[in-house]
C-alpha positions as CSV (number, residue, x, y, z in Angstrom):
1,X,-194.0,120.5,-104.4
2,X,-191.3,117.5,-105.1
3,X,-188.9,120.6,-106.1
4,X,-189.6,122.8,-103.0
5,X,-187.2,122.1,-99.9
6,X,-189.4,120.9,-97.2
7,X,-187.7,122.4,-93.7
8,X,-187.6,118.5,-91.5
9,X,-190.0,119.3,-88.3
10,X,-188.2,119.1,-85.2
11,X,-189.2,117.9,-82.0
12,X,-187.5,118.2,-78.6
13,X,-188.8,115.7,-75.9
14,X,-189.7,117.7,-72.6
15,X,-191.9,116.4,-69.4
16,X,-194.9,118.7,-69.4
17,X,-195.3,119.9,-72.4
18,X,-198.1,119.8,-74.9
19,X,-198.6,116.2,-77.3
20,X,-196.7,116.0,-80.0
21,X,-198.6,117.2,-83.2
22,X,-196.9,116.1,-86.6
23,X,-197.4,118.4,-89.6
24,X,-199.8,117.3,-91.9
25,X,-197.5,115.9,-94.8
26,X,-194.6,115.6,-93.0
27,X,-192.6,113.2,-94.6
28,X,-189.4,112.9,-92.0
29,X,-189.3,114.2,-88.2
30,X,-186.2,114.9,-85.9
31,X,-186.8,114.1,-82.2
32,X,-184.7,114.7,-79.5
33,X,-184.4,113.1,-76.3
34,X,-182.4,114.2,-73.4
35,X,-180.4,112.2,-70.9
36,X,-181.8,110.7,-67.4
37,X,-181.7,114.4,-65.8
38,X,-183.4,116.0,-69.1
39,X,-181.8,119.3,-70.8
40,X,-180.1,121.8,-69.2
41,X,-181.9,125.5,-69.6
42,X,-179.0,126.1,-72.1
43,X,-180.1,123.2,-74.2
44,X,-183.4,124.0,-74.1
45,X,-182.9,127.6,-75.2
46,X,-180.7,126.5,-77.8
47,X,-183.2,123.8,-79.0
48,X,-186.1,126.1,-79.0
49,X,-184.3,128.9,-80.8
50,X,-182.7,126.3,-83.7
51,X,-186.5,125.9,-84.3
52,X,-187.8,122.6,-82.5
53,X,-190.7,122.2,-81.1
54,X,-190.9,121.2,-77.0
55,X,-193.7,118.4,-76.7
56,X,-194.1,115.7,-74.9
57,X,-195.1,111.6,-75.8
58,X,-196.2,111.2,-72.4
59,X,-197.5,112.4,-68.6
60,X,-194.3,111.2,-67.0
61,X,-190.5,110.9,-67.3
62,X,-189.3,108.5,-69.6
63,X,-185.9,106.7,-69.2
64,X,-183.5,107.8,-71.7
65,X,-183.4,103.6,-72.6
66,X,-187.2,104.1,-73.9
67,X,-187.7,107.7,-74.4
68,X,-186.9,107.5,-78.1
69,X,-189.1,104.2,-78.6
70,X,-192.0,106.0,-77.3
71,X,-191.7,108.6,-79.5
72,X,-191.6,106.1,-82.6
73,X,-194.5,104.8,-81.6
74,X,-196.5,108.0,-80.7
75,X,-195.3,109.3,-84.0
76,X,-196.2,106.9,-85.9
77,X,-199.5,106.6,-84.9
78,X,-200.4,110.8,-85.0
79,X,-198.8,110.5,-88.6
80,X,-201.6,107.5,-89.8
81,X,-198.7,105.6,-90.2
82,X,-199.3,101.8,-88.5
């Protein structure tokens, strides 16, 4: 496997959506986090079509100050890796 390009999951922060999951293995992660109003449909459909994944690292609406902290931290800990 060390010769095989691995394809970098991708993850696109959304309120509402199911926990993030990471791939067993995964070795790097992309997250993306919107601004204080969130995506526009557009971005969404052009997220989602590039290949991420819509989840979510919590029940509410994160500022866009803390969004991408919480998702180090819930990431970390789904991967095992604290």
């Amino acid at each position: 496997m060390d010769g095989e390009k691995r394809k970098t999951p991708g993850f696109m922060l959304l309120q509402g959506e199911k926990p993030v999951r990471v791939p067993r293995g995964a070795r790097e992660i992309s997250v993306f986090t919107g601004p204080e109003g969130g995506f526009t449909g557009a971005e969404k459909e052009a997220a989602l079509k590039a290949g991420l994944t819509a989840a979510s690292v919590a029940g509410n609406t994160l500022r866009s100050e803390t969004a991408s902290i919480a998702a180090a931290a819930v990431l970390t800990s789904a991967a095992d890796n604290i």
